[in-house]
C-alpha positions in Angstrom: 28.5 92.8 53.6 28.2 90.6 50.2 26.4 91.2 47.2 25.8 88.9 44.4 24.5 90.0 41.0 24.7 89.9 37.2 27.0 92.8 37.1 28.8 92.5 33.9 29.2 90.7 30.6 33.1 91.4 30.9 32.9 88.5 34.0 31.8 86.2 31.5 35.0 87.1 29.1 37.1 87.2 31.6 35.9 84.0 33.7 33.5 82.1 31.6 30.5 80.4 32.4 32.4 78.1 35.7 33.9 80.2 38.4 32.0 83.0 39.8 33.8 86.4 40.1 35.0 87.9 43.2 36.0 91.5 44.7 36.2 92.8 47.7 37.8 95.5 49.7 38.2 93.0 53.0 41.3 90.6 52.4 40.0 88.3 55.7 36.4 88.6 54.0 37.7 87.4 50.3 39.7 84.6 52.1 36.9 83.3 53.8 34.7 83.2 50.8 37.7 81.8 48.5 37.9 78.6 50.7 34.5 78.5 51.0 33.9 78.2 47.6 36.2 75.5 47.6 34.7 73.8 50.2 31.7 73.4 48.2 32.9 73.0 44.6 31.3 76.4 43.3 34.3 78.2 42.6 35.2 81.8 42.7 38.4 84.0 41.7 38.8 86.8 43.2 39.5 90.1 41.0 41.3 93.2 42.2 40.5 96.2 42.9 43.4 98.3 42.3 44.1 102.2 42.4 45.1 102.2 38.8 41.3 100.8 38.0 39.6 103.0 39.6 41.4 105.5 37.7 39.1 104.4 34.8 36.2 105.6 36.8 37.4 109.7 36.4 34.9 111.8 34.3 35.4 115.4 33.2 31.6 115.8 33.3 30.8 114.3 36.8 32.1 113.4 40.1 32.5 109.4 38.5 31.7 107.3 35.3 29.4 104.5 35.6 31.6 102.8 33.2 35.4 102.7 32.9 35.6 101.3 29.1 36.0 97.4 27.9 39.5 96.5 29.3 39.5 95.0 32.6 35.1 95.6 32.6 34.1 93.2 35.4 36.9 95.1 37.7 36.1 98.7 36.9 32.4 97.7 37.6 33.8 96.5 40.8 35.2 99.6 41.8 32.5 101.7 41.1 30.6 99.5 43.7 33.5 99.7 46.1 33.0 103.4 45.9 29.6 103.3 48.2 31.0 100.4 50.4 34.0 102.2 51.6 32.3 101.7 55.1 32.2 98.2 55.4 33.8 94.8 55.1 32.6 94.4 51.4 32.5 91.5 48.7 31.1 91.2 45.8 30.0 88.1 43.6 29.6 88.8 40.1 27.7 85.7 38.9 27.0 86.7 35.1 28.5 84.0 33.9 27.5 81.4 37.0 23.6 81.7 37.3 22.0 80.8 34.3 22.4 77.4 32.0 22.0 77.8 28.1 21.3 74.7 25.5 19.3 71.9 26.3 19.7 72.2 30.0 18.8 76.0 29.8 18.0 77.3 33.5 19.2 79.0 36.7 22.1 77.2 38.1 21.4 78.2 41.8 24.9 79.8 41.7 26.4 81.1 44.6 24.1 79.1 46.7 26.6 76.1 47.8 29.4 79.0 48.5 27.2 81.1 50.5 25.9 78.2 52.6 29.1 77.2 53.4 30.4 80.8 54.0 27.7 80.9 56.5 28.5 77.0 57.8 32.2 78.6 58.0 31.2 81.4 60.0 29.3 79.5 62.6 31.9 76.7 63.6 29.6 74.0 61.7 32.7 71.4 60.5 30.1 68.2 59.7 31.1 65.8 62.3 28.5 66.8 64.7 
């Protein structure tokens, strides 16, 4: 399972407006999309998901926070995701900083397009010679 959203305004500190941001639970799943959006020149990096993250996540008021504070933003909104995917093969693409243009050419980019289509070019044994 993927998802791709505008999760956080921390991806955009952390990655800028060029390379999409990456987590997923599935270390086959992350590799595939990781040369895929190589493949296709619309990058990602991959972010982790790590215990001591989802630490952030503990609330004395409810079973979880939404939010786990400003450092390491984009991840900690990754693991509260991760939370409900526990079930599957999961990645997410947090394209905050990826899908829209500002300035004079202000607009959707049509990010991750190129790296989903070649995800799924990947996936069925397309290689372009045929």
């Amino acid at each position: 399972m993927i998802d791709v959203a505008t999760l956080t305004g921390a991806c955009v500190i952390a990655l800028g407006h060029h390379i999409t941001g990456l987590m997923a639970n599935h270390n086959p799943l992350a590799h595939e999309l990781i040369a895929a959006s190589e493949q296709s020149g619309d990058r990602a990096w991959r972010l982790p998901l790590g215990d001591e993250y989802q630490e952030q996540l503990e609330s004395n008021f409810a079973d979880m926070a939404n939010i786990g504070g400003r450092p390491g933003g984009a991840i900690t909104a990754g693991c509260f995701l991760s939370r409900f995917t526990r079930k599957y093969n999961w990645a997410h693409l947090d394209i905050a900083g990826t899908a829209w243009r500002s300035g004079k050419a202000k607009g959707a980019t049509g990010r991750p397009v190129a790296l989903l289509a070649q995800f799924l070019l990947n996936r069925a044994g397309f290689n372009g010679e045929e």
